[in-house]
C-alpha positions as CSV (number, residue, x, y, z in Angstrom):
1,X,-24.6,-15.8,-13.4
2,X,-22.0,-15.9,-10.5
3,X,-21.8,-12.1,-9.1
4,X,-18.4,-11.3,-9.3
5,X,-16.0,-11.8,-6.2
6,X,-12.6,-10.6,-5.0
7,X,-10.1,-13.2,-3.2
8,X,-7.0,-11.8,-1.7
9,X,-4.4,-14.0,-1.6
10,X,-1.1,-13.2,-0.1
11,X,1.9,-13.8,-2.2
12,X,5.7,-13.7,-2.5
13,X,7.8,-12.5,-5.0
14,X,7.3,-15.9,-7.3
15,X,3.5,-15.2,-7.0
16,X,3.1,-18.4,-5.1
17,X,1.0,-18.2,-1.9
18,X,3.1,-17.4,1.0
19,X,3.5,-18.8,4.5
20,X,2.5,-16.2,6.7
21,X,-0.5,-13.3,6.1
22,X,0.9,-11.2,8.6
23,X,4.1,-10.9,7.3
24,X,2.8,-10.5,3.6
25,X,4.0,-7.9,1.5
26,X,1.9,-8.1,-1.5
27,X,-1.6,-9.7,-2.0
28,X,-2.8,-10.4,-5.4
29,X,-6.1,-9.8,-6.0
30,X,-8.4,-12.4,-8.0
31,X,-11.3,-12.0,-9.5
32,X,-13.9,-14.8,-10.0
33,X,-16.7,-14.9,-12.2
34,X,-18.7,-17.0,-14.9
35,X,-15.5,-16.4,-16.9
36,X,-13.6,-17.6,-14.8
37,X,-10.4,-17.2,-11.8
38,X,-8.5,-14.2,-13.1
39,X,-5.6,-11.9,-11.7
40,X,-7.0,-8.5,-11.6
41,X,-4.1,-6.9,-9.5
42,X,-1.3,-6.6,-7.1
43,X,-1.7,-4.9,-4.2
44,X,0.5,-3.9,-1.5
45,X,-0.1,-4.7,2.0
46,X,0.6,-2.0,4.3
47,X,3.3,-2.1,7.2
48,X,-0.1,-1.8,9.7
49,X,-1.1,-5.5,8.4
50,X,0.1,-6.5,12.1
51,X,-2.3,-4.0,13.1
52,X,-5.1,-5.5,11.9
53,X,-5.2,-3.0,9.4
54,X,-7.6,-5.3,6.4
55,X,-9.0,-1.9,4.6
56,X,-6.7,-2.7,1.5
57,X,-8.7,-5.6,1.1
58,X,-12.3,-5.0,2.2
59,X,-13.5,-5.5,-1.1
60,X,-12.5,-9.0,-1.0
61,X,-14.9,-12.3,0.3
62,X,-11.5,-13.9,1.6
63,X,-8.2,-13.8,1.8
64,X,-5.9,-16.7,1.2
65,X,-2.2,-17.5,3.0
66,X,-0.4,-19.7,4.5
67,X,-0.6,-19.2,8.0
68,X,-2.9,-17.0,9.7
69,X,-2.8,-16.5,13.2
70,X,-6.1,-17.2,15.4
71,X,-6.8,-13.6,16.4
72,X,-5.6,-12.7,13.0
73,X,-9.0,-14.7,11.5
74,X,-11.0,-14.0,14.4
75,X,-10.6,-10.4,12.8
76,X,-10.6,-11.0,9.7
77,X,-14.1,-12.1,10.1
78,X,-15.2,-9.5,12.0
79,X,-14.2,-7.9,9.3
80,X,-16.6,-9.9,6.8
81,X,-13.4,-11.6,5.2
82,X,-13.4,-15.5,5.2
83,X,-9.9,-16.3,6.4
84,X,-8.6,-19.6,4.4
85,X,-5.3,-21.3,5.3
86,X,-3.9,-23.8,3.3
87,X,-0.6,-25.6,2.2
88,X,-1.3,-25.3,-1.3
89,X,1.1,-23.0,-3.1
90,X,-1.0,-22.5,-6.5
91,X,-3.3,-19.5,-5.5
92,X,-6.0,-20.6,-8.5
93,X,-5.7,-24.5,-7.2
94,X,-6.5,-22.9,-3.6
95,X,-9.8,-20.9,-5.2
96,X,-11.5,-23.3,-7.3
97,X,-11.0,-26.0,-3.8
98,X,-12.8,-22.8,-2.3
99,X,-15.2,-22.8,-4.9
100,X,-16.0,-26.7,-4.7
101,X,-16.4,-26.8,-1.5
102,X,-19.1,-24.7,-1.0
């Protein structure tokens, strides 16, 4: 079976994906597996996001949002954290298109 993975994606208070990653207050975490896209938690971002700051989510493959700057991805995958930007607003939508595409 699929190993587990983790898939940040950065919401707002609706728990819709929102616009900007740098700006993000809160990610929700998803886990996916055989059973399937589930929320597994809320987490915080930390006011060092702008920073660069990704330790909150270093368990994750990759980290949905909106928007994320260039420098912002560049890090992000220096990091080892796939950056993904898209319009969607659905974050489980936005996962399984991850998911297919691969």
């Amino acid at each position: 079976g699929l190993n587990a993975m983790k898939i940040a994606v950065s919401v707002g208070t609706d728990g819709k994906i929102s616009p900007h990653f740098g700006k993000s207050e809160r990610m929700n975490i998803y886990t996916v597996s055989d059973e399937g896209i589930d929320l597994t938690e809320t987490r915080n971002a930390p006011d060092t996001l702008t920073s660069h700051d990704f330790s909150f989510i270093s368990d994750c493959e990759a980290v949905i949002s909106g928007t994320i700057g260039i420098s912002m991805q560049e890090k992000l995958q220096r990091a080892g954290i796939i950056p993904v930007v898209t319009t969607g607003s659905d974050p489980v939508t936005e996962i399984q298109a991850i998911l297919t595409d691969e």
